[in-house]
C-alpha positions as YAML, in Angstrom:
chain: A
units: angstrom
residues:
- id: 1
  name: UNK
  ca: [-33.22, 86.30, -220.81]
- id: 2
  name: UNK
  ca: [-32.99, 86.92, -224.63]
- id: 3
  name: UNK
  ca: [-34.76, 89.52, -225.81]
- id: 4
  name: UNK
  ca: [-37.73, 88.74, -228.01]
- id: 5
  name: UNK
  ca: [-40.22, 91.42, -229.58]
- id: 6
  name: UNK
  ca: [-42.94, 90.47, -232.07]
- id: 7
  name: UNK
  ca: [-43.05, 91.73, -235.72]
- id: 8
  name: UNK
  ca: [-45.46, 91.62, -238.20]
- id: 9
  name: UNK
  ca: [-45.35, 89.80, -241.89]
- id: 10
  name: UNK
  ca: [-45.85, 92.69, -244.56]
- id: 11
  name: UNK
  ca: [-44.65, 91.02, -247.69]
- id: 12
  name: UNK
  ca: [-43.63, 87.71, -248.90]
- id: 13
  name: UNK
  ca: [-41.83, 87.16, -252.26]
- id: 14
  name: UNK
  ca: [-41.26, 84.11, -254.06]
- id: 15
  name: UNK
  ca: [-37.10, 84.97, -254.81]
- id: 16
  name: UNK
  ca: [-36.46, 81.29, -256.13]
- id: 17
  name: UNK
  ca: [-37.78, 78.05, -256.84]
- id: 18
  name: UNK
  ca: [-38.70, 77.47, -252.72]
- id: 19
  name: UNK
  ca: [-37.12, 80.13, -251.84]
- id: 20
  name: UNK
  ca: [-39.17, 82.61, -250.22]
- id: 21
  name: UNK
  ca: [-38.27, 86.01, -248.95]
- id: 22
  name: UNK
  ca: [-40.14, 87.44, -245.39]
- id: 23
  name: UNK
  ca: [-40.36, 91.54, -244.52]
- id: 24
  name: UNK
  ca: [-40.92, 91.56, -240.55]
- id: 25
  name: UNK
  ca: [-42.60, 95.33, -239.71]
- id: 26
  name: UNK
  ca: [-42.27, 96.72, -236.26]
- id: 27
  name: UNK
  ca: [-45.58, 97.00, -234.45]
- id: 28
  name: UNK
  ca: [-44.07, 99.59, -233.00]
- id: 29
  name: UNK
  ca: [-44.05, 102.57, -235.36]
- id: 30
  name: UNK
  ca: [-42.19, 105.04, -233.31]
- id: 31
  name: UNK
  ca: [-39.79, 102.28, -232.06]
- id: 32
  name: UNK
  ca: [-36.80, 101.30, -234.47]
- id: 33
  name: UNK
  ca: [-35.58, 97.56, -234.39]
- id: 34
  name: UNK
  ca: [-32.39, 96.62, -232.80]
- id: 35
  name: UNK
  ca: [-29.27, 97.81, -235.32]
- id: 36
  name: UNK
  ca: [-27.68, 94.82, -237.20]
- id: 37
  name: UNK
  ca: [-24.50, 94.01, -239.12]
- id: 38
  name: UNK
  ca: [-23.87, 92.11, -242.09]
- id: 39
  name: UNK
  ca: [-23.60, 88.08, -241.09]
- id: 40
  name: UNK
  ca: [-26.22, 88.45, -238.46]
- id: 41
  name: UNK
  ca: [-29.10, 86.71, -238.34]
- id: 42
  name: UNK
  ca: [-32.51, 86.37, -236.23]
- id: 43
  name: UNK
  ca: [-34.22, 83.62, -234.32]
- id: 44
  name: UNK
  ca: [-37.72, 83.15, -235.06]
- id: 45
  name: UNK
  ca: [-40.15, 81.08, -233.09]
- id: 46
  name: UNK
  ca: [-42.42, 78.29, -235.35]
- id: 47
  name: UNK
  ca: [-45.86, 77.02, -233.40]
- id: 48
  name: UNK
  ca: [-44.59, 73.72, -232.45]
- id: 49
  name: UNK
  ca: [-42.11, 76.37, -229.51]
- id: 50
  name: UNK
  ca: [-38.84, 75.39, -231.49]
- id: 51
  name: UNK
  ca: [-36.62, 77.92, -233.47]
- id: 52
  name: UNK
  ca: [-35.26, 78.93, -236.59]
- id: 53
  name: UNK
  ca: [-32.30, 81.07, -237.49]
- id: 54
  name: UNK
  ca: [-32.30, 82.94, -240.89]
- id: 55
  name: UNK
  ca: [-29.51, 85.48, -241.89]
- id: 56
  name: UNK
  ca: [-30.55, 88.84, -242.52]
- id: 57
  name: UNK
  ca: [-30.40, 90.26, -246.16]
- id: 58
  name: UNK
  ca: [-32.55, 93.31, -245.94]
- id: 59
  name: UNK
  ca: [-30.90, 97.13, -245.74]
- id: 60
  name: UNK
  ca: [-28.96, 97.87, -242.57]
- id: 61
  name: UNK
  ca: [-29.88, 101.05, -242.46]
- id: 62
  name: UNK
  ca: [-33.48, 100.34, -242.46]
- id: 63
  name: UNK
  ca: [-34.63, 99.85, -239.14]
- id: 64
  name: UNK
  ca: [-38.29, 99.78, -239.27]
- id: 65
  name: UNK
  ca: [-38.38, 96.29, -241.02]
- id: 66
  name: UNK
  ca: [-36.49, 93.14, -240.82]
- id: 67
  name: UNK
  ca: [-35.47, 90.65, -244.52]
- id: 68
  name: UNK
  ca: [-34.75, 87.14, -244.34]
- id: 69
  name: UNK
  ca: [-34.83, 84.02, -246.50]
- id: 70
  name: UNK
  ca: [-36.62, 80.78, -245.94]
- id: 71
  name: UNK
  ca: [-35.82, 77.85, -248.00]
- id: 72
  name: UNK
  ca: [-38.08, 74.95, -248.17]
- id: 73
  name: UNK
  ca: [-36.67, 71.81, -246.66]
- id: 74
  name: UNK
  ca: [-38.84, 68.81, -247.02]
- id: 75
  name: UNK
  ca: [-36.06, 67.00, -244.94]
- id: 76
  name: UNK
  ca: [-36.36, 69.99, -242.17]
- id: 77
  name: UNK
  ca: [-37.98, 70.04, -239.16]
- id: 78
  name: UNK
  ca: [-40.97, 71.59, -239.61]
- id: 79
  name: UNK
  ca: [-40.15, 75.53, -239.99]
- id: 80
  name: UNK
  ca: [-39.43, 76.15, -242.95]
- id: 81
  name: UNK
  ca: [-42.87, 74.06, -244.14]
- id: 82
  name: UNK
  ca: [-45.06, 75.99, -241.69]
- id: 83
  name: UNK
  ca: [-43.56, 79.09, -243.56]
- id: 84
  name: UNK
  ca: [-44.11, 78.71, -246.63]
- id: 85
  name: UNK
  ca: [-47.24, 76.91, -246.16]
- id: 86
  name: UNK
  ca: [-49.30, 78.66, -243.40]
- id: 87
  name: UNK
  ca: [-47.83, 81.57, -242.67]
- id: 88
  name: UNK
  ca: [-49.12, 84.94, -244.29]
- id: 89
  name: UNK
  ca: [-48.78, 88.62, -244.96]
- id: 90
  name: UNK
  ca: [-50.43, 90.11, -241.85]
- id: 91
  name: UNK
  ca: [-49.37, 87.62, -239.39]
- id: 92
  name: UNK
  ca: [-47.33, 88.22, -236.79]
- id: 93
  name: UNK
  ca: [-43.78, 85.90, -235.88]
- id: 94
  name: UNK
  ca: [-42.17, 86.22, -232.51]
- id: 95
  name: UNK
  ca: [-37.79, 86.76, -233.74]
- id: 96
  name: UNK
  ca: [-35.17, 87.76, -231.22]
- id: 97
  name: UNK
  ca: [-32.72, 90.44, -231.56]
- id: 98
  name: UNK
  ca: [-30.27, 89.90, -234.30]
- id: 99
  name: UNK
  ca: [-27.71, 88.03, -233.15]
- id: 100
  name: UNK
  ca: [-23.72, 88.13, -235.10]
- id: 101
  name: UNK
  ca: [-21.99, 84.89, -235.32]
- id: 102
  name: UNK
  ca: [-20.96, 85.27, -238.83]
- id: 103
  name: UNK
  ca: [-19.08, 88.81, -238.94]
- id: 104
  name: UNK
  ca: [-17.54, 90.47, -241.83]
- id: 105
  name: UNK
  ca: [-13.53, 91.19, -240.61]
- id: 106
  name: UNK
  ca: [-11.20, 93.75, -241.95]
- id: 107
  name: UNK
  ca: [-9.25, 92.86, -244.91]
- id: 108
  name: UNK
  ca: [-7.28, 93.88, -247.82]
- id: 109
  name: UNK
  ca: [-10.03, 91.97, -250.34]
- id: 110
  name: UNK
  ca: [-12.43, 89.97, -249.70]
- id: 111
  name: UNK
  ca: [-13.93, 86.86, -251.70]
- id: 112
  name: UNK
  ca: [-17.54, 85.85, -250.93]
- id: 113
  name: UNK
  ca: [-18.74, 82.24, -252.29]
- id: 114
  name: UNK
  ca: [-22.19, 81.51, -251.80]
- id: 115
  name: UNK
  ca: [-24.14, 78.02, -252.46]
- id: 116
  name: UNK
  ca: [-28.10, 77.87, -252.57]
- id: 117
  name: UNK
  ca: [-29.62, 80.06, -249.69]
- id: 118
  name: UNK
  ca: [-25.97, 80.95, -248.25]
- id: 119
  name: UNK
  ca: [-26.45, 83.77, -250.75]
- id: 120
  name: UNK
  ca: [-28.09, 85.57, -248.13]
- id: 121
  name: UNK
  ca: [-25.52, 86.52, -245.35]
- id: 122
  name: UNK
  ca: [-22.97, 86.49, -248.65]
- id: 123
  name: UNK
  ca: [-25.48, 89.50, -250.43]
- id: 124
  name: UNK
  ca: [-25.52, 91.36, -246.83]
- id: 125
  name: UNK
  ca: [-21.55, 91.72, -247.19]
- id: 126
  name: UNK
  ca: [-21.27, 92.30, -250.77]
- id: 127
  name: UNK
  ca: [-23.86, 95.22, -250.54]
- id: 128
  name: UNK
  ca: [-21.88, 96.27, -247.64]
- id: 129
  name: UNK
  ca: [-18.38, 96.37, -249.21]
- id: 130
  name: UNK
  ca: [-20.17, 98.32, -252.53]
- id: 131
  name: UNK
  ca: [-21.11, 101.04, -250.18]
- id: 132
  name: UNK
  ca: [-17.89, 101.28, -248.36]
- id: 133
  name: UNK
  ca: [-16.08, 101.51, -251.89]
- id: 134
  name: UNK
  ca: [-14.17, 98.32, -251.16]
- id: 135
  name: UNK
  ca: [-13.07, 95.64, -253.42]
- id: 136
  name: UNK
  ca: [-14.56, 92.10, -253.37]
- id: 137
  name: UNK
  ca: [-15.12, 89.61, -255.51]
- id: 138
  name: UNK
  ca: [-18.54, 87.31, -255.57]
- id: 139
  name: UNK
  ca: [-19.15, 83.88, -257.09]
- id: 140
  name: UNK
  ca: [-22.76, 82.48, -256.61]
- id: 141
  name: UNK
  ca: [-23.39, 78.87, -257.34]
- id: 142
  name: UNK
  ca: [-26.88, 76.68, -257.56]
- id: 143
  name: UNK
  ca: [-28.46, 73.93, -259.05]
- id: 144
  name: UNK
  ca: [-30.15, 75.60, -261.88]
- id: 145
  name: UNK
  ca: [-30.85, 79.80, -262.49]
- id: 146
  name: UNK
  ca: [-34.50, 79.21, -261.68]
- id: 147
  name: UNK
  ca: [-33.13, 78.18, -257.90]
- id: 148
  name: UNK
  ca: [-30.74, 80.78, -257.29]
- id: 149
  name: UNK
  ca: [-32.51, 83.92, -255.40]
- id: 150
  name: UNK
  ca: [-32.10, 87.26, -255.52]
- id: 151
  name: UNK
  ca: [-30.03, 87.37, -259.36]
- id: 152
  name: UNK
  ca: [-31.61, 90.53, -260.19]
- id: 153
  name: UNK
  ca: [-30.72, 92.35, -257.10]
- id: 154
  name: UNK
  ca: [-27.01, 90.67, -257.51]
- id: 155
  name: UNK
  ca: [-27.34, 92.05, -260.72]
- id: 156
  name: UNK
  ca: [-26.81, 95.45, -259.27]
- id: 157
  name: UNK
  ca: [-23.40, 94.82, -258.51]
- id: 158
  name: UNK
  ca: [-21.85, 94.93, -261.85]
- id: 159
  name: UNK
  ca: [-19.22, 92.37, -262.81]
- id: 160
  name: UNK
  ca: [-17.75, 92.09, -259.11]
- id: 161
  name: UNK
  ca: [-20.78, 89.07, -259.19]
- id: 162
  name: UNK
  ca: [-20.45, 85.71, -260.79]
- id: 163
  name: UNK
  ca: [-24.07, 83.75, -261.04]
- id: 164
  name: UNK
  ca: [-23.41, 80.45, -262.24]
- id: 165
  name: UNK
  ca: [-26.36, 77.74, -262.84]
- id: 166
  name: UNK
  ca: [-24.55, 73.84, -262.27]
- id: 167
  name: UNK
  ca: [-26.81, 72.83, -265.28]
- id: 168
  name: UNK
  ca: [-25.38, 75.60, -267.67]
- id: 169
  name: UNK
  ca: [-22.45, 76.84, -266.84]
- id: 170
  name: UNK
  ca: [-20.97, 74.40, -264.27]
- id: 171
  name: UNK
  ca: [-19.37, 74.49, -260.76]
- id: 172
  name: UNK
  ca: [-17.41, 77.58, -259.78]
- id: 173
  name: UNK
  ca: [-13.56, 77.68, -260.24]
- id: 174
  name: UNK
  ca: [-12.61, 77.25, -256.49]
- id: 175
  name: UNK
  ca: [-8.77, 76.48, -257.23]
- id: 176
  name: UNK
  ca: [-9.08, 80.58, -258.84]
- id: 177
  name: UNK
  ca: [-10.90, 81.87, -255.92]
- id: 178
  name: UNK
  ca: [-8.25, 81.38, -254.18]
- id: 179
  name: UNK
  ca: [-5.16, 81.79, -256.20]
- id: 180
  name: UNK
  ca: [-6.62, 84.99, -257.29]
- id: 181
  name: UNK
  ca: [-6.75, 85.90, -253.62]
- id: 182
  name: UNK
  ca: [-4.34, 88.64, -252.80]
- id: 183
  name: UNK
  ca: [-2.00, 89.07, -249.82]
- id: 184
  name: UNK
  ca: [-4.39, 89.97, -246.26]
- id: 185
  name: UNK
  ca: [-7.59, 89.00, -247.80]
- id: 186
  name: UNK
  ca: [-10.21, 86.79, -246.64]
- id: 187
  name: UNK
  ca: [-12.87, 84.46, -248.03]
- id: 188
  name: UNK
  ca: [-16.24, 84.01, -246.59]
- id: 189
  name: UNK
  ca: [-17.97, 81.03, -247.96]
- id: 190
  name: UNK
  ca: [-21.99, 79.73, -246.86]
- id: 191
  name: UNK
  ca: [-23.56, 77.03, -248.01]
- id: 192
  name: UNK
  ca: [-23.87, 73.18, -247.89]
- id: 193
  name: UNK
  ca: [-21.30, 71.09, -246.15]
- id: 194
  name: UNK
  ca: [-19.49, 70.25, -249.95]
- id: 195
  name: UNK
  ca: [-19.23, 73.63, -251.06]
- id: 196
  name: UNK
  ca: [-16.76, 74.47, -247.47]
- id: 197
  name: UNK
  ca: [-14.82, 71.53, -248.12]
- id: 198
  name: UNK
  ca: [-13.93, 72.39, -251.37]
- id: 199
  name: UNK
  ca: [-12.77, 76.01, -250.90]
- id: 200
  name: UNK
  ca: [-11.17, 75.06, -247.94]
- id: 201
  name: UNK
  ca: [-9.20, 71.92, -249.36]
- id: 202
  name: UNK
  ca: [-8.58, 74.68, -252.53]
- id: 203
  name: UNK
  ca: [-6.94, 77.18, -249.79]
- id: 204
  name: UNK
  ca: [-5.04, 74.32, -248.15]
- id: 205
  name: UNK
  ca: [-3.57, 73.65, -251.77]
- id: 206
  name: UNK
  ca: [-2.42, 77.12, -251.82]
- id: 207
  name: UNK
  ca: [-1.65, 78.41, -248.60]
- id: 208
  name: UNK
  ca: [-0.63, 75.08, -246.53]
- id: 209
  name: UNK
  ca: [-2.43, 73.00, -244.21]
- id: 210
  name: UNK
  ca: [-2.91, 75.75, -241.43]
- id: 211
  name: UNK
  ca: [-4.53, 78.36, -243.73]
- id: 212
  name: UNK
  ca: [-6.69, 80.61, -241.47]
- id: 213
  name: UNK
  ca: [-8.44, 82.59, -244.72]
- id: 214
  name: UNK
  ca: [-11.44, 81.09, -244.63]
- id: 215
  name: UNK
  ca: [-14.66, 82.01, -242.56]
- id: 216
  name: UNK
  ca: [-17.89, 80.22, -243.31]
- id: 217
  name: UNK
  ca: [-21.22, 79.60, -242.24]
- id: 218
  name: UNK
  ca: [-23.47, 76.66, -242.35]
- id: 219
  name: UNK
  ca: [-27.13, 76.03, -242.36]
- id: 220
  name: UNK
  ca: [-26.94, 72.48, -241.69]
- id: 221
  name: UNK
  ca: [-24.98, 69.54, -240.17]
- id: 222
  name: UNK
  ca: [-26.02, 67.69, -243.16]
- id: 223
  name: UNK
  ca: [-23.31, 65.13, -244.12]
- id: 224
  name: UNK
  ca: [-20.61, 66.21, -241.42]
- id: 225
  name: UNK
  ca: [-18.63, 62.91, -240.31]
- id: 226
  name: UNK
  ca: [-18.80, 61.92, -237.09]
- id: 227
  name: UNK
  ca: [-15.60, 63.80, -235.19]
- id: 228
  name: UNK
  ca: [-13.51, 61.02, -233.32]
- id: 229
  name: UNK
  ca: [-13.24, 61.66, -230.09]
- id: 230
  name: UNK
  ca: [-9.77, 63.00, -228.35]
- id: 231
  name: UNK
  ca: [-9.17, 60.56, -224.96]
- id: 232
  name: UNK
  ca: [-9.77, 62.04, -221.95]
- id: 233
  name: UNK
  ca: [-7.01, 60.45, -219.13]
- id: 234
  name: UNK
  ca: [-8.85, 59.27, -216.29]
- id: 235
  name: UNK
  ca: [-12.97, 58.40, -216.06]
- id: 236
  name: UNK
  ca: [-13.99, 61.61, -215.36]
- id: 237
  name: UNK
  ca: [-13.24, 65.48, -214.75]
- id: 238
  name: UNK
  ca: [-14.14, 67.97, -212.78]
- id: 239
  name: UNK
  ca: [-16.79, 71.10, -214.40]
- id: 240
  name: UNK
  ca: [-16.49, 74.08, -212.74]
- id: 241
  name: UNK
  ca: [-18.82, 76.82, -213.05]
- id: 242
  name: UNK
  ca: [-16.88, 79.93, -212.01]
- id: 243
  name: UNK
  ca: [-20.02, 82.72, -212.01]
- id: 244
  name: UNK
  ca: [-22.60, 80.23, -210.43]
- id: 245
  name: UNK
  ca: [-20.40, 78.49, -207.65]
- id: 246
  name: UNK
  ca: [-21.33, 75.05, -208.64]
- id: 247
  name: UNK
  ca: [-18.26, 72.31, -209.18]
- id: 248
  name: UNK
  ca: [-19.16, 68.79, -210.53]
- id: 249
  name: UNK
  ca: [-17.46, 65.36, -211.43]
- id: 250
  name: UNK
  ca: [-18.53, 64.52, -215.64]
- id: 251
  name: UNK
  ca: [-18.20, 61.34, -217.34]
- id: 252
  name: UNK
  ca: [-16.21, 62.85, -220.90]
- id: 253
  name: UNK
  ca: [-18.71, 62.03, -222.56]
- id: 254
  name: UNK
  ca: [-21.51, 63.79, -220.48]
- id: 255
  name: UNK
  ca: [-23.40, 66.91, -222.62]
- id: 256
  name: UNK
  ca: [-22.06, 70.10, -220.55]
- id: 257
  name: UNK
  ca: [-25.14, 71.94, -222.37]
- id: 258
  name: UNK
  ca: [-27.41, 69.95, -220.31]
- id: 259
  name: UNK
  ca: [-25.82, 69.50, -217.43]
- id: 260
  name: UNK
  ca: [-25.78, 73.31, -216.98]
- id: 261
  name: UNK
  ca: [-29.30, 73.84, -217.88]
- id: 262
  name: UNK
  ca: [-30.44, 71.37, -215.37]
- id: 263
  name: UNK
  ca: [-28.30, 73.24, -212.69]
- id: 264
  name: UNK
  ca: [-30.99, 76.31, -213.83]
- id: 265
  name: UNK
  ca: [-28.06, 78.37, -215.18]
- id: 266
  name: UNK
  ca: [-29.37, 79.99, -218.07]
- id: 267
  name: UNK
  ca: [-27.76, 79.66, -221.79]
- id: 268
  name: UNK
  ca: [-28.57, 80.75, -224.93]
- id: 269
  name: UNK
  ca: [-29.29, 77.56, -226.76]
- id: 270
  name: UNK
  ca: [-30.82, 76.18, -229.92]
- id: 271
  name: UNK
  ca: [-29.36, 74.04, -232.67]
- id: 272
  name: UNK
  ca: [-27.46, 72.05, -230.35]
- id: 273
  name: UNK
  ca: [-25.23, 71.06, -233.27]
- id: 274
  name: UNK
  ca: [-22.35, 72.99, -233.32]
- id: 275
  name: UNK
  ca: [-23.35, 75.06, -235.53]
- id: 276
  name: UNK
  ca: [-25.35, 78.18, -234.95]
- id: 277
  name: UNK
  ca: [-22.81, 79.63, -232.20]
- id: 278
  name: UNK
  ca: [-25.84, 80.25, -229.61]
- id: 279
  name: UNK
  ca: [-24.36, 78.70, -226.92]
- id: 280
  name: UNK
  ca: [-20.51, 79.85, -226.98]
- id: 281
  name: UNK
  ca: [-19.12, 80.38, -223.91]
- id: 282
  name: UNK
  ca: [-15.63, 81.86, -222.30]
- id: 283
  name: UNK
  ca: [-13.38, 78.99, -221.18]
- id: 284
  name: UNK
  ca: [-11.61, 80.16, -217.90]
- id: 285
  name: UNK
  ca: [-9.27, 77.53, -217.62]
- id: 286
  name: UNK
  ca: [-8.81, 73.85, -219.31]
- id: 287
  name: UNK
  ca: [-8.43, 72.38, -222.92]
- id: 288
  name: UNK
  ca: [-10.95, 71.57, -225.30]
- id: 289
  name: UNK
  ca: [-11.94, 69.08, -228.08]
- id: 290
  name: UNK
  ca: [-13.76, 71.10, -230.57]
- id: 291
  name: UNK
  ca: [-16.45, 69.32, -232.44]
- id: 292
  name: UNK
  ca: [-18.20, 72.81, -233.44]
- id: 293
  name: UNK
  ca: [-18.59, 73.90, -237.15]
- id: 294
  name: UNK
  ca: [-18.48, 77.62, -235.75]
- id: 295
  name: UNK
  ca: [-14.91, 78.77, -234.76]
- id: 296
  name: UNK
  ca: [-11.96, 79.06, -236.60]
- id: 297
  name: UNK
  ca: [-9.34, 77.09, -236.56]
- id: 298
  name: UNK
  ca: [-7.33, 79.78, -235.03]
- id: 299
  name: UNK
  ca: [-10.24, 80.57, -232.46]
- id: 300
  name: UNK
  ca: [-10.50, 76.71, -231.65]
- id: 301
  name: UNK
  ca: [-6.47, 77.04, -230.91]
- id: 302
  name: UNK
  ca: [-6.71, 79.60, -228.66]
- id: 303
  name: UNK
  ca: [-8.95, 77.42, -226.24]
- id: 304
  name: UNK
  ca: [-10.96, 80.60, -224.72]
- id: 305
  name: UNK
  ca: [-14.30, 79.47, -226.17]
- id: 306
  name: UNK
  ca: [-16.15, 76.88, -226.74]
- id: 307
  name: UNK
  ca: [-19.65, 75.44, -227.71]
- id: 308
  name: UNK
  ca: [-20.75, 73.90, -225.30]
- id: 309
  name: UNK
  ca: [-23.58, 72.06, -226.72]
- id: 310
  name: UNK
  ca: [-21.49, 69.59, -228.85]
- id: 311
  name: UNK
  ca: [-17.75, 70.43, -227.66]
- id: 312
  name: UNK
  ca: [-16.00, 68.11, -224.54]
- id: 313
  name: UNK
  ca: [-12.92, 68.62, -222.74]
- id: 314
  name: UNK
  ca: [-9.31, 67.38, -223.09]
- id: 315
  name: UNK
  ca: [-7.96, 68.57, -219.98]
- id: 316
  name: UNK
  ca: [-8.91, 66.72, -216.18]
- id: 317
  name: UNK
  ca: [-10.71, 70.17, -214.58]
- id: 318
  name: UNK
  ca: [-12.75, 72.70, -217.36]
- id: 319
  name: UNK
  ca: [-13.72, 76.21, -215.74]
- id: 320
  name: UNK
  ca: [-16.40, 77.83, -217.82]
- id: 321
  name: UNK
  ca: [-17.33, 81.74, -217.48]
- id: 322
  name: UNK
  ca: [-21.23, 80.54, -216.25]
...
């Protein structure tokens, strides 16, 4: 079962133009809240039973009270409205222990681009690498200054941040992200659907088609082409679920996310998009088509994972760790 706890809303800050900021109190004074890392984030339950998951941005180190962002979507499903909206200081939201799906790896350097509310698990590792003493580089981009949260905080970083308004100053210099990136370094890059494509296709100019320095989270599915599917031979395939016992024949095109749920194996599920990494799960044996916008190219290679919400399989027999 996932482990849920409720916390209490004891201040909400306007950071942005509809962007608001949430500070989640322990009931619990004696009791300190689950540790977190930078790139993790929360689930948080909305009335109508569904969730939400926002990055954490508060201070690590602080373990009486949880930070997150909420940005309005008037194209969302209902959370973020009920937020902003309804929701006030006093109330209390059900969350879920923080949960890492976005984590900050070793490196030599590491350059953090950040689009709209992406700037939140990007702020987490920037404050992060200041207080290890480690170099990095930030570039911040948004519509206009009045929509871009948390500048004054940012602020605090010195010149290692660039904050750069579309309507002023323009789009960031992707193409110098990367050729500025040294030898062993990484970038981590959240935000809209555009912004990836564009430092990745700027890191595939550089470092060749199979670059693996890029790590990146989205918020959204927003825009994503439909992935064509890789053939399965043969109608079907055989699903085996190695912990439970339970061996099936699937269509390809069958959801294994469902499937498994119906069998009453429990999985940690929510977007069921591919893209919040909830449902990941050890592949025993088999190949896989990815269709996730969660693992690395590298980790999608190396055909031990998978999400099985959205991903299908290549191979005639797929043995998942469930």
């Amino acid at each position: 079962m996932v482990e849920q706890r409720e916390l209490r809303v004891t201040q909400m800050t306007l950071e942005a133009e509809g962007v608001l900021s949430l500070r989640l109190t322990r009931i619990e004074s004696d009791r300190p809240l689950p540790a977190w890392e930078p790139g993790s984030h929360i689930d948080v339950y909305v009335p109508d039973g569904t969730t939400r998951q926002y990055s954490l941005c508060g201070d690590p180190e602080d373990l009486s009270s949880y930070q997150v962002a909420v940005l309005r979507e008037p194209e969302g499903r209902g959370g973020s409205a009920f937020i902003h909206d309804e929701l006030r200081v006093g109330d209390r939201l059900l969350v879920t222990r923080p949960k890492q799906g976005f984590a900050l790896e070793d490196a030599t350097y590491h350059a953090l681009v950040a689009g709209g509310v992406g700037i939140t698990p990007i702020m987490a590792f920037a404050e992060h690498l200041d207080r290890q003493g480690r170099p990095f580089r930030l570039v911040y981009g948004g519509r206009t200054r009045d929509s871009m949260a948390f500048c004054p905080r940012l602020g605090a970083l010195g010149d290692r941040v660039e904050l750069l308004a579309e309507d002023v100053d323009g789009r960031p210099d992707l193409d110098d992200v990367v050729k500025q990136l040294p030898d062993g370094g990484l970038i981590y890059v959240c935000g809209p659907l555009p912004l990836l494509r564009a430092v990745e296709a700027a890191a595939e100019a550089v470092h060749g088609p199979d670059q693996d320095v890029v790590r990146f989270e989205l918020f959204s599915r927003a825009g994503v082409e439909p992935k064509e599917s890789v053939p399965l031979d043969g109608d079907n395939y055989e699903l085996v679920l190695a912990k439970s016992g339970h061996t099936l024949r699937m269509r390809p095109d069958a959801n294994i996310l469902d499937t498994v749920l119906a069998l009453g194996v429990e999985v940690e599920n929510d977007c069921r998009d591919g893209i919040c990494g909830s449902c990941i799960t050890s592949v025993v044996a088999g190949t896989v088509d990815h269709r996730d916008l969660v693992l690395t190219r590298k980790e999608q290679a190396a055909m031990n994972k998978m999400m099985i919400c959205c991903s299908r399989p290549t191979s005639d027999r797929l043995e998942l760790d469930l």
